[in-house]
ChimeraX commands (.cxc) that place a marker at each C-alpha (Angstrom):
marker #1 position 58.13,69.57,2.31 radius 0.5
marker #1 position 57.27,67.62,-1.19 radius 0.5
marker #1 position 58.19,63.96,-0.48 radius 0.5
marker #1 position 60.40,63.12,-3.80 radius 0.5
marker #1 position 61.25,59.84,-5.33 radius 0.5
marker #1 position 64.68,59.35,-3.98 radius 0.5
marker #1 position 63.34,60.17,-0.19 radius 0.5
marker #1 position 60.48,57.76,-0.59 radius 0.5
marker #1 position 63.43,55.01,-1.34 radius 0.5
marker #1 position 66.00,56.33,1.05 radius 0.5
marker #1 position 63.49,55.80,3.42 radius 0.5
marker #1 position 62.44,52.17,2.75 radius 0.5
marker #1 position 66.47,51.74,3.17 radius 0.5
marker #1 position 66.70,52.68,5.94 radius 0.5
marker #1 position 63.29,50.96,7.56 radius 0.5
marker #1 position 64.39,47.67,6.17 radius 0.5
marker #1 position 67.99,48.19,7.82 radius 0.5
marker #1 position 66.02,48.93,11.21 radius 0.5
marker #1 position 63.81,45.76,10.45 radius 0.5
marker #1 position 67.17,43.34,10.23 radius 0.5
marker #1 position 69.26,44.92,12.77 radius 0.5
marker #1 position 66.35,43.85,15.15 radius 0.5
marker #1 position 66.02,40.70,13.44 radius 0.5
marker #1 position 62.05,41.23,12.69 radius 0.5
marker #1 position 62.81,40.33,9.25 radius 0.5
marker #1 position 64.56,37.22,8.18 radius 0.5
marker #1 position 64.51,37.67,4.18 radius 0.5
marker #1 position 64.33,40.80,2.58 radius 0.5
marker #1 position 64.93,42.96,-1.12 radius 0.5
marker #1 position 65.93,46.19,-1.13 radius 0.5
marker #1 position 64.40,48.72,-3.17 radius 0.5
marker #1 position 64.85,49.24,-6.57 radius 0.5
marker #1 position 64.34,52.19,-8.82 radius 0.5
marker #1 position 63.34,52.05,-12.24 radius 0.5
marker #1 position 62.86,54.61,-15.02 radius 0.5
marker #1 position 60.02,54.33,-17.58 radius 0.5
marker #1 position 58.62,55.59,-20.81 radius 0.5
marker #1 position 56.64,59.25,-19.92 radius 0.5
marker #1 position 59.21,59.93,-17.48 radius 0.5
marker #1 position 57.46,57.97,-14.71 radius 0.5
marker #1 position 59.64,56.00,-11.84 radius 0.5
marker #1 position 58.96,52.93,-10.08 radius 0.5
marker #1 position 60.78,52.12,-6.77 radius 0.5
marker #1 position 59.54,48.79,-5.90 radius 0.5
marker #1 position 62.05,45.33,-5.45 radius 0.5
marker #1 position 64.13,43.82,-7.40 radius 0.5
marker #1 position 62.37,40.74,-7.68 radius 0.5
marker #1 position 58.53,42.50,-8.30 radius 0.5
marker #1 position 57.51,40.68,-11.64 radius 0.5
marker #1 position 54.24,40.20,-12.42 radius 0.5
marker #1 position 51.81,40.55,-9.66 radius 0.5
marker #1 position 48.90,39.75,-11.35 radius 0.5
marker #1 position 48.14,36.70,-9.71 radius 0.5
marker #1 position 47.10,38.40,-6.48 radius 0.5
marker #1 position 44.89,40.09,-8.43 radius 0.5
marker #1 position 42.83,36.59,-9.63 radius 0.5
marker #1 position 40.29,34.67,-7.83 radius 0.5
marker #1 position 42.72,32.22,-6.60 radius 0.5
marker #1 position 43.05,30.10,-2.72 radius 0.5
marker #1 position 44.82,32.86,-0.70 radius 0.5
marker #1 position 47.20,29.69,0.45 radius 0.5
marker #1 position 48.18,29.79,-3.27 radius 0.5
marker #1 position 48.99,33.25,-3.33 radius 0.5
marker #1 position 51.01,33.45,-1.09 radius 0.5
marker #1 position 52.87,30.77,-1.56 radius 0.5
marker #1 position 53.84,31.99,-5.21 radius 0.5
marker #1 position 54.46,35.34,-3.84 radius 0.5
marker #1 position 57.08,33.59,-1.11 radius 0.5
marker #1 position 58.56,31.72,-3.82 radius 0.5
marker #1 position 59.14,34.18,-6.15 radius 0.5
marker #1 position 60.35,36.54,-3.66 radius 0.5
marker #1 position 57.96,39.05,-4.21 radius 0.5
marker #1 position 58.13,41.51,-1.31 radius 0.5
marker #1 position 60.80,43.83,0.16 radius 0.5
marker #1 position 60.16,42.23,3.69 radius 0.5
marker #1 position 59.72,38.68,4.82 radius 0.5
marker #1 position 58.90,38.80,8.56 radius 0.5
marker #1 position 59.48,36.19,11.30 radius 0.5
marker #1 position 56.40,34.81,11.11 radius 0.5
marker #1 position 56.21,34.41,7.24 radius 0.5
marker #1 position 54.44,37.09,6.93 radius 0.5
marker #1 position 55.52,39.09,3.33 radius 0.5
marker #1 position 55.30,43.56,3.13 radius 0.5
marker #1 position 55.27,44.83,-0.28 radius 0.5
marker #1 position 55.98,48.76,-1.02 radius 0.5
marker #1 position 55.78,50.06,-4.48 radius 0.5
marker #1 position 55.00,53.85,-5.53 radius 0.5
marker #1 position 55.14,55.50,-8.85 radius 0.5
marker #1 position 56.42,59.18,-9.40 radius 0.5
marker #1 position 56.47,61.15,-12.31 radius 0.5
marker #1 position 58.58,64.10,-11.96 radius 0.5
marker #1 position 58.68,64.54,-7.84 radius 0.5
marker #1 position 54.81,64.11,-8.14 radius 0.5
marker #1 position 53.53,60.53,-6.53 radius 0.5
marker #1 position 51.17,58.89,-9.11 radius 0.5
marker #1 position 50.14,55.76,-7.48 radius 0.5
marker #1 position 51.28,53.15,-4.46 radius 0.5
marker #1 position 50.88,49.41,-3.23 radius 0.5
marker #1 position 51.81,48.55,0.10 radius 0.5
marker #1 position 50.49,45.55,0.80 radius 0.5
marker #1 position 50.42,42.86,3.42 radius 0.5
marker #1 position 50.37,39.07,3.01 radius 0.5
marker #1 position 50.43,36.73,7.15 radius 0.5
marker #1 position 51.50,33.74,6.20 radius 0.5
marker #1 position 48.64,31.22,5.87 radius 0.5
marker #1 position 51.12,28.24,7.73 radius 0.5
marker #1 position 51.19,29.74,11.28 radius 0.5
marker #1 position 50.89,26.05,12.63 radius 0.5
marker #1 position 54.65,25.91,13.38 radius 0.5
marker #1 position 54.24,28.58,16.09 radius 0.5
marker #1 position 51.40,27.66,17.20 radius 0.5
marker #1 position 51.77,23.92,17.63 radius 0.5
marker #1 position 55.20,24.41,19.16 radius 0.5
marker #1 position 54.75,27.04,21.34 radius 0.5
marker #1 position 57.81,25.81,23.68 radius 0.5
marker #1 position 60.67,27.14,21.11 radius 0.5
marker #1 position 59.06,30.18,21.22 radius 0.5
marker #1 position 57.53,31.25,24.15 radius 0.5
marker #1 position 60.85,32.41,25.49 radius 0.5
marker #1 position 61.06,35.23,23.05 radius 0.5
marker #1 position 58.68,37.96,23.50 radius 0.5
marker #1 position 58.28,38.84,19.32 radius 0.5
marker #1 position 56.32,35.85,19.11 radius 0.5
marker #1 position 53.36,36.95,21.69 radius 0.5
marker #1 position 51.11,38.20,18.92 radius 0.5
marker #1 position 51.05,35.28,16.87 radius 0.5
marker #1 position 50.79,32.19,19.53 radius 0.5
marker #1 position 46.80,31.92,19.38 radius 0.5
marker #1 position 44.88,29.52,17.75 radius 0.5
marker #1 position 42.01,31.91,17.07 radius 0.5
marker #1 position 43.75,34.10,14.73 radius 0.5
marker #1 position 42.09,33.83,11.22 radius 0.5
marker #1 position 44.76,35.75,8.84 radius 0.5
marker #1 position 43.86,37.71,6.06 radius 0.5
marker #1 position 45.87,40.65,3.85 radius 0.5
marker #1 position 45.81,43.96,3.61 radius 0.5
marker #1 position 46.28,46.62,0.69 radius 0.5
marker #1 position 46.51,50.70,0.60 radius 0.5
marker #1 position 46.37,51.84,-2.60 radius 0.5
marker #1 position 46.80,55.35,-3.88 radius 0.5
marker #1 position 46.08,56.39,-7.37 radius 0.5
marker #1 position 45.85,59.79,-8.91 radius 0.5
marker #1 position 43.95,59.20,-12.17 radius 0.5
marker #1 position 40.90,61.04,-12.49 radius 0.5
marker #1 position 39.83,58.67,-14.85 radius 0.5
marker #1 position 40.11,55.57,-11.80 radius 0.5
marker #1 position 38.68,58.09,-9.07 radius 0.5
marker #1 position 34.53,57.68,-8.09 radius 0.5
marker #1 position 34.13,60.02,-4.87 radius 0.5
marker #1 position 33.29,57.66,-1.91 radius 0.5
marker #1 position 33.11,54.12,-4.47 radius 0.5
marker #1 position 36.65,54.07,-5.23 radius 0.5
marker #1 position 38.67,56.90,-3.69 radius 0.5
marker #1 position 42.22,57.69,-4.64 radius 0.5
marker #1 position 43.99,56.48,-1.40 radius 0.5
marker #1 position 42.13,53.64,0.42 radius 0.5
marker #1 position 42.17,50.88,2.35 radius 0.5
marker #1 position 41.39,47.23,1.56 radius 0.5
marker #1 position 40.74,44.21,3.35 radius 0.5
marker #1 position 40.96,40.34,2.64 radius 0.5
marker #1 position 41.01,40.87,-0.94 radius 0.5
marker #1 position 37.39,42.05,-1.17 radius 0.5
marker #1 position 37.07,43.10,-4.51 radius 0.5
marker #1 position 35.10,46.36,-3.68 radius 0.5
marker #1 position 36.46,46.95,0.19 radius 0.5
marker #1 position 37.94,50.60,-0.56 radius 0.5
marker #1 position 37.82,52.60,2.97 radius 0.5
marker #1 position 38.69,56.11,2.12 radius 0.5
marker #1 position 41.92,57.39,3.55 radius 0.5
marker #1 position 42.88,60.80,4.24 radius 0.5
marker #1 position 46.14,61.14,1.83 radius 0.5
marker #1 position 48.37,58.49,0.27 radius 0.5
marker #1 position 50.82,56.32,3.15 radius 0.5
marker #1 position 54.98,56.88,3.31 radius 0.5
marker #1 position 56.72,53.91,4.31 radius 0.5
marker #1 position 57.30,54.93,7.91 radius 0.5
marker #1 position 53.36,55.20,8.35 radius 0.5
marker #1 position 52.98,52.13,6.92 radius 0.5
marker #1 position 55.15,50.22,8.79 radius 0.5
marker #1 position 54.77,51.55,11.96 radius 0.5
marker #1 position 50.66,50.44,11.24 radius 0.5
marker #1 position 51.82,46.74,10.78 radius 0.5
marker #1 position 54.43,46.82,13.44 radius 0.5
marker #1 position 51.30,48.67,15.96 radius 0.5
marker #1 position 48.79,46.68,14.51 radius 0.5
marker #1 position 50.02,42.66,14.29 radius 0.5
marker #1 position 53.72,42.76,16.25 radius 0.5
marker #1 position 52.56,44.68,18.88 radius 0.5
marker #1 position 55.01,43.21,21.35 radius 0.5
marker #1 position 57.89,43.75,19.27 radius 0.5
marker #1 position 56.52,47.48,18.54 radius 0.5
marker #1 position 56.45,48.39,22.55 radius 0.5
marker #1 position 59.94,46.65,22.55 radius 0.5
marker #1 position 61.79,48.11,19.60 radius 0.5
marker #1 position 59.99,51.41,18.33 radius 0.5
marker #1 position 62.65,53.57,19.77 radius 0.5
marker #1 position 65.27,52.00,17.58 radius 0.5
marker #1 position 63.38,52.11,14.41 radius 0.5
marker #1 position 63.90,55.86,12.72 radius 0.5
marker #1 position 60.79,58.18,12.57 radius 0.5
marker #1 position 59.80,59.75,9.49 radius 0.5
marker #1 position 57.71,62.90,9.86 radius 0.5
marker #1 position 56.92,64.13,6.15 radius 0.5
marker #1 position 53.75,63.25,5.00 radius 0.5
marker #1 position 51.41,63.60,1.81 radius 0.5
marker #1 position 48.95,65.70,0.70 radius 0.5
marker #1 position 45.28,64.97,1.57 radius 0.5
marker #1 position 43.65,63.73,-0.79 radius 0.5
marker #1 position 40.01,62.48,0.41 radius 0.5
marker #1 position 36.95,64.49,-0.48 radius 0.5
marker #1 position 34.67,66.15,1.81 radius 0.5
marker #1 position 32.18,63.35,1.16 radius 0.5
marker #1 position 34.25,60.86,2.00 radius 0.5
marker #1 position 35.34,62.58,5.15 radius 0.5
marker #1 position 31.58,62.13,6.28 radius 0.5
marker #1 position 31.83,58.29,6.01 radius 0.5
marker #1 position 33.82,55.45,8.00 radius 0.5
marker #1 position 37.62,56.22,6.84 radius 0.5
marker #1 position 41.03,56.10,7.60 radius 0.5
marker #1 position 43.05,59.21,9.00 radius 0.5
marker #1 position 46.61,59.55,8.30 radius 0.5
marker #1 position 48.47,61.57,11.15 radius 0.5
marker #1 position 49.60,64.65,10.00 radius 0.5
marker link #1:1,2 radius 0.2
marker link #1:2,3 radius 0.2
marker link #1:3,4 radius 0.2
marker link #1:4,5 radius 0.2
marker link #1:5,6 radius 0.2
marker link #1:6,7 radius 0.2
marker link #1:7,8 radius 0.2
marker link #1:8,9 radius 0.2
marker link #1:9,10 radius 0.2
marker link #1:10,11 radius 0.2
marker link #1:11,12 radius 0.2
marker link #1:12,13 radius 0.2
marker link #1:13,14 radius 0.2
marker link #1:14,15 radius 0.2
marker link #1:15,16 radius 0.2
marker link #1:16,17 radius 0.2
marker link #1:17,18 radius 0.2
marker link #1:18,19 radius 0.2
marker link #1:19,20 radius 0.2
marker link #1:20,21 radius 0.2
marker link #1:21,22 radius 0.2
marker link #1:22,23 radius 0.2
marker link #1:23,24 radius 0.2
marker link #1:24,25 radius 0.2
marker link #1:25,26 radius 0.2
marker link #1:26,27 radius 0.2
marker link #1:27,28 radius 0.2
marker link #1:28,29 radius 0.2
marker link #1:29,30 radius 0.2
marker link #1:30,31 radius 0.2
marker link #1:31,32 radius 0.2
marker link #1:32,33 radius 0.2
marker link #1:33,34 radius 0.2
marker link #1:34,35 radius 0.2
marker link #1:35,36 radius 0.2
marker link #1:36,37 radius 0.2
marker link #1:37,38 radius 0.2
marker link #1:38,39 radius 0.2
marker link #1:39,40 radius 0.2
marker link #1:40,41 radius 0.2
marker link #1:41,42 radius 0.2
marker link #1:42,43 radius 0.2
marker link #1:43,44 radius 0.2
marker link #1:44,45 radius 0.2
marker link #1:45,46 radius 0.2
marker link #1:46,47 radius 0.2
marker link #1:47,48 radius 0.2
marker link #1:48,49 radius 0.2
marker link #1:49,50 radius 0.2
marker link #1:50,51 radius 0.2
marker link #1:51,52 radius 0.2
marker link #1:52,53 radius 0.2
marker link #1:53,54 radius 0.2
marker link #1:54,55 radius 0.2
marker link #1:55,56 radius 0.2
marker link #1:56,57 radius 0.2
marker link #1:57,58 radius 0.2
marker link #1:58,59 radius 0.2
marker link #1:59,60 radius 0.2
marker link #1:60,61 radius 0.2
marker link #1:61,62 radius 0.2
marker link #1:62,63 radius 0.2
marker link #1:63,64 radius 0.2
marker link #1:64,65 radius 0.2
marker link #1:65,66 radius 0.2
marker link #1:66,67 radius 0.2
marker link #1:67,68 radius 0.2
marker link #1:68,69 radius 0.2
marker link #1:69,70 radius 0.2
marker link #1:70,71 radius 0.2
marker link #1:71,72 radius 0.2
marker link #1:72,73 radius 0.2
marker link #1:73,74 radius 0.2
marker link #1:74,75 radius 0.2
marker link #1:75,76 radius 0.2
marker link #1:76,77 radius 0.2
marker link #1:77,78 radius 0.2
marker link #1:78,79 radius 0.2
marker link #1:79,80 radius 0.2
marker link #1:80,81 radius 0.2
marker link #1:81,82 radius 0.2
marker link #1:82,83 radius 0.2
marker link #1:83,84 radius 0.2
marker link #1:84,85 radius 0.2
marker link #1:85,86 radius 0.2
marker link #1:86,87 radius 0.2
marker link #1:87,88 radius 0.2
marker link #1:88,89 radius 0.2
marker link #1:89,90 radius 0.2
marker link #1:90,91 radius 0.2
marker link #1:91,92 radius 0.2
marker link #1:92,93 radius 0.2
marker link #1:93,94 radius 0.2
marker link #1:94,95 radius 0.2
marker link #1:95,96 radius 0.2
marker link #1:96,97 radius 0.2
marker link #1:97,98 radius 0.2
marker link #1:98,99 radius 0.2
marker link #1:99,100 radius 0.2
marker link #1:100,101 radius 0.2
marker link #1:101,102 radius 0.2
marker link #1:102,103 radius 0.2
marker link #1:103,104 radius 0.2
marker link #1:104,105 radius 0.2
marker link #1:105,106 radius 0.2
marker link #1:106,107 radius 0.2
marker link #1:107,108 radius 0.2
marker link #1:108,109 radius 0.2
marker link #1:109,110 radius 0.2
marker link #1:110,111 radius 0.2
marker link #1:111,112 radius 0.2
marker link #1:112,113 radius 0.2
marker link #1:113,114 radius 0.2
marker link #1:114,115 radius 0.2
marker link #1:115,116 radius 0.2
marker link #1:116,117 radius 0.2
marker link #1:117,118 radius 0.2
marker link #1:118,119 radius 0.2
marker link #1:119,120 radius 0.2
marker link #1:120,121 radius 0.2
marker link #1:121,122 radius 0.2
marker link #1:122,123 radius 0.2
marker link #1:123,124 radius 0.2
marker link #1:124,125 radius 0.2
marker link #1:125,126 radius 0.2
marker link #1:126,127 radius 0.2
marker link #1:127,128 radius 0.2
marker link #1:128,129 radius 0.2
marker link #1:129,130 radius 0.2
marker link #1:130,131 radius 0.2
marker link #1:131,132 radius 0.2
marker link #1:132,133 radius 0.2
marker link #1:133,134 radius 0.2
marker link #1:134,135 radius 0.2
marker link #1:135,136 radius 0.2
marker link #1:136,137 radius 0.2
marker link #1:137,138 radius 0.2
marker link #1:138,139 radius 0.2
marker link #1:139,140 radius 0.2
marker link #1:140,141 radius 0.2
marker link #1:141,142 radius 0.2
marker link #1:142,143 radius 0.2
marker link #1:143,144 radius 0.2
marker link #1:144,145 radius 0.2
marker link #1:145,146 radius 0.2
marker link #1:146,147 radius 0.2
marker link #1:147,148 radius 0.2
marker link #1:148,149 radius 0.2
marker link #1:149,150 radius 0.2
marker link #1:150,151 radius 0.2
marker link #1:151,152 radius 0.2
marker link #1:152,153 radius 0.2
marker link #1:153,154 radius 0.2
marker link #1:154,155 radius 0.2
marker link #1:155,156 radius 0.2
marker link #1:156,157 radius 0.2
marker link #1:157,158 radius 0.2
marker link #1:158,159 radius 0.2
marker link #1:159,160 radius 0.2
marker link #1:160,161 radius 0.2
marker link #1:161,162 radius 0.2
marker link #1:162,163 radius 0.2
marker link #1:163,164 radius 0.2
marker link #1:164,165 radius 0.2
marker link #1:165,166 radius 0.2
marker link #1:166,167 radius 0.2
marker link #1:167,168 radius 0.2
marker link #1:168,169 radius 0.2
marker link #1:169,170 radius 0.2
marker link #1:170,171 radius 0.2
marker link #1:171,172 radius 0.2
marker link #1:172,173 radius 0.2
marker link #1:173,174 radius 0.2
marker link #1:174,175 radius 0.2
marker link #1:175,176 radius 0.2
marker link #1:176,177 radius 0.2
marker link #1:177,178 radius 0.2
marker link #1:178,179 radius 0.2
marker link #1:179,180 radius 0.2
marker link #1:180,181 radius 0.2
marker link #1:181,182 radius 0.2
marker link #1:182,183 radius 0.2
marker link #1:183,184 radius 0.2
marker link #1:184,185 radius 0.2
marker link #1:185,186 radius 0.2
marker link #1:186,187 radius 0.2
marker link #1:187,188 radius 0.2
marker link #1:188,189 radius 0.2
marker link #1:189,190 radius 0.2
marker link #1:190,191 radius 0.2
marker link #1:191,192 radius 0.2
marker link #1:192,193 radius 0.2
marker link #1:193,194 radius 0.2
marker link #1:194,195 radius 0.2
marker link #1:195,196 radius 0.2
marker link #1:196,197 radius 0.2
marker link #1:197,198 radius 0.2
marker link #1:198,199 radius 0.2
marker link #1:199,200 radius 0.2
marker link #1:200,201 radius 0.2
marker link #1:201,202 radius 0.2
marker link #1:202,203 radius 0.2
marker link #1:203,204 radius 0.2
marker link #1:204,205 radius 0.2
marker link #1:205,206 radius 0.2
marker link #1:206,207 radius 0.2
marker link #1:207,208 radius 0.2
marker link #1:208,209 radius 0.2
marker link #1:209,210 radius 0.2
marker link #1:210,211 radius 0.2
marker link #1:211,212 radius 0.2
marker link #1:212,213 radius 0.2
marker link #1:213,214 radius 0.2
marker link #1:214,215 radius 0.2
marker link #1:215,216 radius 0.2
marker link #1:216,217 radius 0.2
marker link #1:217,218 radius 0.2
marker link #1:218,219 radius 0.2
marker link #1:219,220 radius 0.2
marker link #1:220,221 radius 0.2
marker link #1:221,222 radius 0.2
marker link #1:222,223 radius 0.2
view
């Protein structure tokens, strides 16, 4: 089943709605579609602007903090922590996608006041001191003119803003996939506590990573 433009943002509706109804978002921007020149469509946030500065060599603190106060993300978690999801179609065909993942860089109030929160179980994953924070990106982009088999595959996987960390993954990543990786991943708590009341999505992309890159360390998206 081809995953169009309007179920792509249909479903980021109705994940964010999950996310506040369980109150593991306190801020959030609901997706936004917008038409362009070549008949391409962008469903990102209202408030998406320029992103370029997470792009430049710049203190992660300071990105993020311009991120938070321009309100650039569709999700602001409990914690601080800011999701981004942005795809591109043209036609019903997916062009490109950020998600991304920003922890906030100021977990201090948790974990230097552990009695207000030790009473509520969503905090569990983020109470130790030894956690050392860092983003995460999957980009997907179908340009043959961006695409180097195994250097910089279409869909992949970045970490802590290294400029040349691309893990190959197996297709590009729907919102439910993605979410349910952060959720897993850094609230696992609230994940074994609330994943039966957040909707499952079952339609996935195409595969997209090469037979080379299959033979390397990369990421699998469940089919």
């Amino acid at each position: 089943m081809t995953l169009s433009a309007d179920k792509i943002r249909k479903q980021v509706e109705i994940l964010t709605a999950d996310l506040i109804r369980l109150s593991l978002c306190n801020h959030q921007n609901f997706p936004s579609v917008t038409s362009g020149a070549g008949g391409f469509k962008d469903i990102s946030f209202s408030k998406a602007g320029d992103l370029s500065m997470v792009l430049k060599n710049q203190p992660y603190r300071e990105i993020y903090t311009e991120l938070d106060r321009a309100q650039a993300y569709n999700l602001k978690m409990i914690d601080g922590a800011l999701i981004q999801m942005m795809y591109r179609f043209k036609g019903n065909a997916l062009k490109g996608h950020r998600l991304a993942f920003f922890p906030s860089p100021y977990l201090e109030e948790f974990q230097n006041n552990p009695d207000i929160y030790e009473s509520d179980e969503i905090f569990a994953d983020i109470m130790m001191r030894n956690i050392v924070v860092f983003p995460l990106r999957f980009d997907f982009d179908s340009s043959s003119e961006i695409f180097v088999d195994q250097h910089h595959p279409k869909s992949h996987l970045t970490l802590g803003q290294y400029i040349n960390c691309r893990i190959p993954v197996s297709s590009p990543v729907t919102p439910f996939a993605f979410l349910d990786f952060i959720l897993r991943s850094f609230y696992n708590t609230a994940h074994r506590k609330y994943s039966s009341e957040i909707n499952k999505f079952v339609d996935v992309f195409s595969n997209t990573i090469t037979d080379s890159e299959k033979k390397i360390v990369h990421v699998q998206i469940p089919s």
